[in-house]
C-alpha positions as CSV (number, residue, x, y, z in Angstrom):
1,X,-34.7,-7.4,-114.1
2,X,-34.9,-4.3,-115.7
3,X,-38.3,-5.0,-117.3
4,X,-40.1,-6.4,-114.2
5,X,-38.7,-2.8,-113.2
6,X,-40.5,-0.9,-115.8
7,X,-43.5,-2.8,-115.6
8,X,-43.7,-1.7,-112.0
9,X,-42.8,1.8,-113.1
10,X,-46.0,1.4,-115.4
11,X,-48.0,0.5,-112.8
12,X,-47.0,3.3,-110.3
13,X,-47.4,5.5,-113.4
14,X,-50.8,4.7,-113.8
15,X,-51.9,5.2,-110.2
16,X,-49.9,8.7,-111.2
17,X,-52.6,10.4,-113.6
18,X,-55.6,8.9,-111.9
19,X,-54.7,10.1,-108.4
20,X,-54.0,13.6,-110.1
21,X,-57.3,14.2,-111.9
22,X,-59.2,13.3,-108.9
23,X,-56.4,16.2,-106.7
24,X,-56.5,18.5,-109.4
25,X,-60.3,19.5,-109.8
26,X,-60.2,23.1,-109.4
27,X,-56.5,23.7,-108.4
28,X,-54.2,25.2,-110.8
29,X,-52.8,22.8,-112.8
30,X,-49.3,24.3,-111.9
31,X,-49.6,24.9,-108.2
32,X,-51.0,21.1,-108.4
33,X,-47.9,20.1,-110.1
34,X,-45.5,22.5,-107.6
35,X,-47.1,20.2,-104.7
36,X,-46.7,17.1,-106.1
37,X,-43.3,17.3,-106.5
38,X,-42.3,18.3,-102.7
39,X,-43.6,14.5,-102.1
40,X,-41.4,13.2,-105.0
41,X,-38.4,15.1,-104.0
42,X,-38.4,13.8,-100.4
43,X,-39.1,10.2,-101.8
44,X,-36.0,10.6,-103.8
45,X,-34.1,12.3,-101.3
46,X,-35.0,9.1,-98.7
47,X,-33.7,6.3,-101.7
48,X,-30.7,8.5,-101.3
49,X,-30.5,8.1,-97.6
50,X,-31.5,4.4,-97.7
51,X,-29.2,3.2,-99.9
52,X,-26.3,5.4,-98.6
53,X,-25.7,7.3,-101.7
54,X,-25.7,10.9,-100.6
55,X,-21.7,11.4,-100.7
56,X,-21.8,10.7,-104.1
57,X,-24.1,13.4,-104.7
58,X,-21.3,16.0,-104.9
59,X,-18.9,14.1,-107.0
60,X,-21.2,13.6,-110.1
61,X,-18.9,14.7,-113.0
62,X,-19.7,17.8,-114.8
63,X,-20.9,16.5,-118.4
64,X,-23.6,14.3,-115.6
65,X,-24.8,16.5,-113.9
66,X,-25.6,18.7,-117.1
67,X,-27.8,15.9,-118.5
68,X,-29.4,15.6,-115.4
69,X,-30.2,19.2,-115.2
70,X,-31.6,19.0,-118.6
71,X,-33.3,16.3,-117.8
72,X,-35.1,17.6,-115.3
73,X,-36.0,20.9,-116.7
74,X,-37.7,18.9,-119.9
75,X,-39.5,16.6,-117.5
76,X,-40.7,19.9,-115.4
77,X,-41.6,21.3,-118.8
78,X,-43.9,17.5,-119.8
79,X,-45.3,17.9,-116.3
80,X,-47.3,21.1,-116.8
81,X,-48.3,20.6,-120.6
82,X,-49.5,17.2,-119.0
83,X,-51.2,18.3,-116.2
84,X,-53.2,21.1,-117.9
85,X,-54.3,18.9,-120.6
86,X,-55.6,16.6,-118.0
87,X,-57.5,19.0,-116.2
88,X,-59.7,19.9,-119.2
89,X,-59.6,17.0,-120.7
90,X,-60.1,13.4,-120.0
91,X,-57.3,10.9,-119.0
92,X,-58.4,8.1,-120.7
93,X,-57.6,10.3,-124.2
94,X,-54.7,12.6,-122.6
95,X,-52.8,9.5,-121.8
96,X,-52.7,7.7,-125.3
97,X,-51.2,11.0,-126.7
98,X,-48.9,12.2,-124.4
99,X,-47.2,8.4,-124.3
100,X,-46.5,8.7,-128.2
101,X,-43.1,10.2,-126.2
102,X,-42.2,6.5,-126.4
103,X,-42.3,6.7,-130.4
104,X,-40.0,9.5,-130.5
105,X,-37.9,7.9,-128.0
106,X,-37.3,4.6,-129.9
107,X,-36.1,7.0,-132.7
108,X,-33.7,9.3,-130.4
109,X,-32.4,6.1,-129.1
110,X,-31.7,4.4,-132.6
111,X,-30.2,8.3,-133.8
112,X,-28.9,9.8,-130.7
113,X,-27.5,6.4,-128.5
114,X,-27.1,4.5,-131.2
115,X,-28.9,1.7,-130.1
116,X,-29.5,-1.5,-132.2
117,X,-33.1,-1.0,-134.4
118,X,-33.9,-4.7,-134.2
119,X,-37.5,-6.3,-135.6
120,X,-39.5,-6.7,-132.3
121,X,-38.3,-2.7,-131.1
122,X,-39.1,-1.2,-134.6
123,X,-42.8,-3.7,-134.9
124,X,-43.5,-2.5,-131.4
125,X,-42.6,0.7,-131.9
126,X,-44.9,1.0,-135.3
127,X,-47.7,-0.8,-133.4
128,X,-47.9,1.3,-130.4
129,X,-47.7,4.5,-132.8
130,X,-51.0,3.4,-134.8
131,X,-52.6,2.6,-131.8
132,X,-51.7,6.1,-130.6
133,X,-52.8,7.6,-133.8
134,X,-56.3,5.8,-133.7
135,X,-57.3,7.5,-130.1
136,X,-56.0,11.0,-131.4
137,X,-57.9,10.5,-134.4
138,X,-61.2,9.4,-133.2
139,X,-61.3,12.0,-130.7
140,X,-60.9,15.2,-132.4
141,X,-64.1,14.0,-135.3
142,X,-65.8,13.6,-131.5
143,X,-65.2,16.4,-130.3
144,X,-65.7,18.5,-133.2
145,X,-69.1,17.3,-133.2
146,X,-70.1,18.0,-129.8
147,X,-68.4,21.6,-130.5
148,X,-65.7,21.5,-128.2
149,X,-62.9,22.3,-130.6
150,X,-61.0,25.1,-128.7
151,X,-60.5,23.1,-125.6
152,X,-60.1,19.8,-127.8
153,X,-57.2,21.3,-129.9
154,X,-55.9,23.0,-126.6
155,X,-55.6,19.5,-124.9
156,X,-54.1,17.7,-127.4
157,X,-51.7,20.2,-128.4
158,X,-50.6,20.0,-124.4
159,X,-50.5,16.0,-124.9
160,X,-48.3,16.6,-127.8
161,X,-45.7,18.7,-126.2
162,X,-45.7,16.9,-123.0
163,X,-44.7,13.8,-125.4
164,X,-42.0,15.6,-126.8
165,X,-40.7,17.0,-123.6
166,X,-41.1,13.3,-122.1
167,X,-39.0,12.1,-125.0
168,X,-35.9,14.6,-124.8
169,X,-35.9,13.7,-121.2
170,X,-35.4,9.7,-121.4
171,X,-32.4,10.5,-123.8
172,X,-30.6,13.2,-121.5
173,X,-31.2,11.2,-118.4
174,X,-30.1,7.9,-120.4
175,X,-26.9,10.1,-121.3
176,X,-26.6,11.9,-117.7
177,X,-27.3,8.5,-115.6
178,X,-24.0,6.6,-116.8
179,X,-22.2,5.4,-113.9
180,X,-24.2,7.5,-111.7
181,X,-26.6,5.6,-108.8
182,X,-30.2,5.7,-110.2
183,X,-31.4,7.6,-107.2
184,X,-29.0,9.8,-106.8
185,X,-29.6,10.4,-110.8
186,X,-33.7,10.5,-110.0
187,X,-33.1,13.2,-106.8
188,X,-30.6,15.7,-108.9
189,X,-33.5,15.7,-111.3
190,X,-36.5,16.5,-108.8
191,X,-34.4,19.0,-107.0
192,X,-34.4,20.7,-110.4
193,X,-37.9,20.4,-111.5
194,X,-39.0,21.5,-107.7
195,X,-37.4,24.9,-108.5
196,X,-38.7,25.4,-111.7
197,X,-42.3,24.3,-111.0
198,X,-42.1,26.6,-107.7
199,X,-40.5,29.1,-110.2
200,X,-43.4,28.9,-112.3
201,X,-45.9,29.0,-109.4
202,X,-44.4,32.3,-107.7
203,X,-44.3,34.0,-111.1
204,X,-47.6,33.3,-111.6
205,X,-48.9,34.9,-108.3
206,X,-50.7,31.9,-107.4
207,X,-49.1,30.5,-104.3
208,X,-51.8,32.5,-102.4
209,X,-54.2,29.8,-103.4
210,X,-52.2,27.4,-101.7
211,X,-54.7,27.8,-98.3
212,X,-57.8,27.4,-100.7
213,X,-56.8,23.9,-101.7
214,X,-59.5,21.2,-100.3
215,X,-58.1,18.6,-97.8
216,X,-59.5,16.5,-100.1
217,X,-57.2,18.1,-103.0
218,X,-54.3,17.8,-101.1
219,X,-54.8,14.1,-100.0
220,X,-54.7,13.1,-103.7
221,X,-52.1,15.2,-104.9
222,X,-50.1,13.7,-101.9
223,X,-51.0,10.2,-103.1
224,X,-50.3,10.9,-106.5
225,X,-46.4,12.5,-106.1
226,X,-45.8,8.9,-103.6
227,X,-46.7,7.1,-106.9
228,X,-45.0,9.2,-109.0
229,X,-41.8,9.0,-106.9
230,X,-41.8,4.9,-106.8
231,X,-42.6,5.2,-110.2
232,X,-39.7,7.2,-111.3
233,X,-37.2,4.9,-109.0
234,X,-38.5,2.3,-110.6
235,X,-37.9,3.3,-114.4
236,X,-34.8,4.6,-113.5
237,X,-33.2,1.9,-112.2
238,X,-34.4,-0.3,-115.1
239,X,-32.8,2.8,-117.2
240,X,-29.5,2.4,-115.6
241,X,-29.5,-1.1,-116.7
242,X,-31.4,-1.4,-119.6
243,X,-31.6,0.0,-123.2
244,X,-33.9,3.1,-123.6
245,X,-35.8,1.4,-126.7
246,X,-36.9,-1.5,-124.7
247,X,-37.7,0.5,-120.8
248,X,-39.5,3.2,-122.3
249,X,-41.8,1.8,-124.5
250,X,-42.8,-0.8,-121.5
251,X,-42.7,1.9,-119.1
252,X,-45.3,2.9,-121.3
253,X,-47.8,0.2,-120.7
254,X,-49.2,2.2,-117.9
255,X,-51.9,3.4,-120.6
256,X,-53.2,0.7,-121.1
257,X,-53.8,0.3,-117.2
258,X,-54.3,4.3,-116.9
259,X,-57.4,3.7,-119.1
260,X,-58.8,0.3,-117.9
261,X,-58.6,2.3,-114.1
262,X,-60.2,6.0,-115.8
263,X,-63.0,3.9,-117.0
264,X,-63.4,2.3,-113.0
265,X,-62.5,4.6,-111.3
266,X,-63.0,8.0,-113.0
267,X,-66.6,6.5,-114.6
268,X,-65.4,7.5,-118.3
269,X,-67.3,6.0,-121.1
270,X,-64.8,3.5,-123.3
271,X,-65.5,4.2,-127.4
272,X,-64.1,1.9,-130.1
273,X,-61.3,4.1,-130.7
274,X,-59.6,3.8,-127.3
275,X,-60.2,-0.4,-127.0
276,X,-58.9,-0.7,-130.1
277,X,-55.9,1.6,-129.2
278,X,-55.6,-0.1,-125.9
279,X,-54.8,-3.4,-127.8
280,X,-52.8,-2.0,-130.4
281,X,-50.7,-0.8,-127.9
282,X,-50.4,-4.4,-125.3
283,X,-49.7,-5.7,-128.6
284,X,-46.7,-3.6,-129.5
285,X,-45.7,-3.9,-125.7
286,X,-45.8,-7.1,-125.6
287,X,-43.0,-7.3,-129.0
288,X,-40.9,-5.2,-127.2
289,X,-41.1,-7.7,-124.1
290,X,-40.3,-10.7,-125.7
């Protein structure tokens, strides 16, 4: 159960990035990001609701509700190094970066939870991280040819910390979610990164710009919080029941499917280096599955 659950949360994940690069063309990445999360804070709150959860809300115990917090605050932190790098870069080669998070978190769990480091977690593990390595690699000699360093080295630098934000978060929520109800656990965390993405927004003086936002803009970014939110119910369900070396790194199929859809949807041109990362990383998805 848990991995038809992260495969779902993959595919809602991919939705995620696409839906945001079309709402976040010219809209500050962080305002975008503020917006977003009002729809993914009342989708939580409504799983809550639905599944009659909400007295439990004030009874987490302390040690949980610190993880949670943490969590939270690390996975507001991934969300704006995400979303900038996005927005000046494409998704098709953001994506593949920012989900070497799943690398890190196959180590954290081995180190931290003290998970079992059998063959088919470590293979796909080592797979999925050459795969990784062979978009990021490619790209910059690109880029550095069509002279586009600053904003290449500016993206991927964004990709990298939102991986290792994305990381620290599966562990404290992993930590923070025992014998708590995964959507009570997923709306403690969105109530936290609301505030510290609005936060950011206020300090930044550009809540002004809220009226300037196209309908159009605000129709995607919508769109892309609702997949955001059933992604995140998803993936933490199959958290609560699952190891984090085997959810995360299937959770983190969705990009594959995030570039298969950039290259449909978006029109972005596929190169050698992101097909042949693409199958690197099914293939260490797919060990990790079996």
């Amino acid at each position: 159960m848990s991995i038809i659950l992260a495969l779902l949360a993959a595919l809602f994940a991919s939705f995620t990035a696409i839906l945001a690069k079309i709402g976040i063309e010219d809209v500050d990445s962080n305002l975008a990001t503020a917006v977003r999360t009002i729809v993914v804070v009342i989708m939580a709150y409504l799983m809550v609701v639905i599944t009659g959860q909400t007295g439990n809300i004030t009874t987490l115990s302390t040690k949980s509700f610190i993880f949670l917090v943490l969590s939270g605050l690390t996975t507001g932190l991934s969300w704006l190094a995400f979303f900038k790098a996005i927005q000046i870069g494409d998704v098709s080669k953001v994506v593949p970066i920012d989900k070497a998070s799943v690398v890190l978190t196959i180590v954290l769990s081995f180190i931290v939870l003290r998970e079992p480091a059998t063959m088919p977690v470590v293979a796909g593990g080592v797979i999925i991280s050459i795969g990784t390595f062979v978009l990021i690699g490619k790209d910059k000699k690109k880029k550095k040819q069509e002279k586009k360093v600053f904003n290449t080295k500016s993206y991927i630098f964004l990709a990298i910390m939102s991986a290792i934000f994305a990381a620290l978060t599966n562990i404290l929520a992993k930590i923070g979610i025992e014998d708590v109800d995964s959507n009570v656990a997923t709306f403690i965390r969105t109530v936290v990164i609301i505030i510290f993405a609005w936060g950011i927004v206020f300090f930044q003086g550009t809540v002004k710009e809220l009226t300037k936002i196209s309908r159009k803009s605000y129709i995607f970014l919508i769109l892309s919080g609702a997949a955001t939110g059933f992604s995140w119910l998803c993936y933490f369900a199959a958290l609560a029941i699952g190891k984090v070396s085997i959810v995360n790194p299937i959770d983190k199929f969705s990009v594959v499917l995030t570039m298969i859809l950039s290259f449909i949807i978006l029109k972005e041109k596929p190169t050698k280096s992101t097909v042949a990362g693409a199958v690197l990383i099914t293939i260490g998805t797919a060990l990790l599955i079996l």
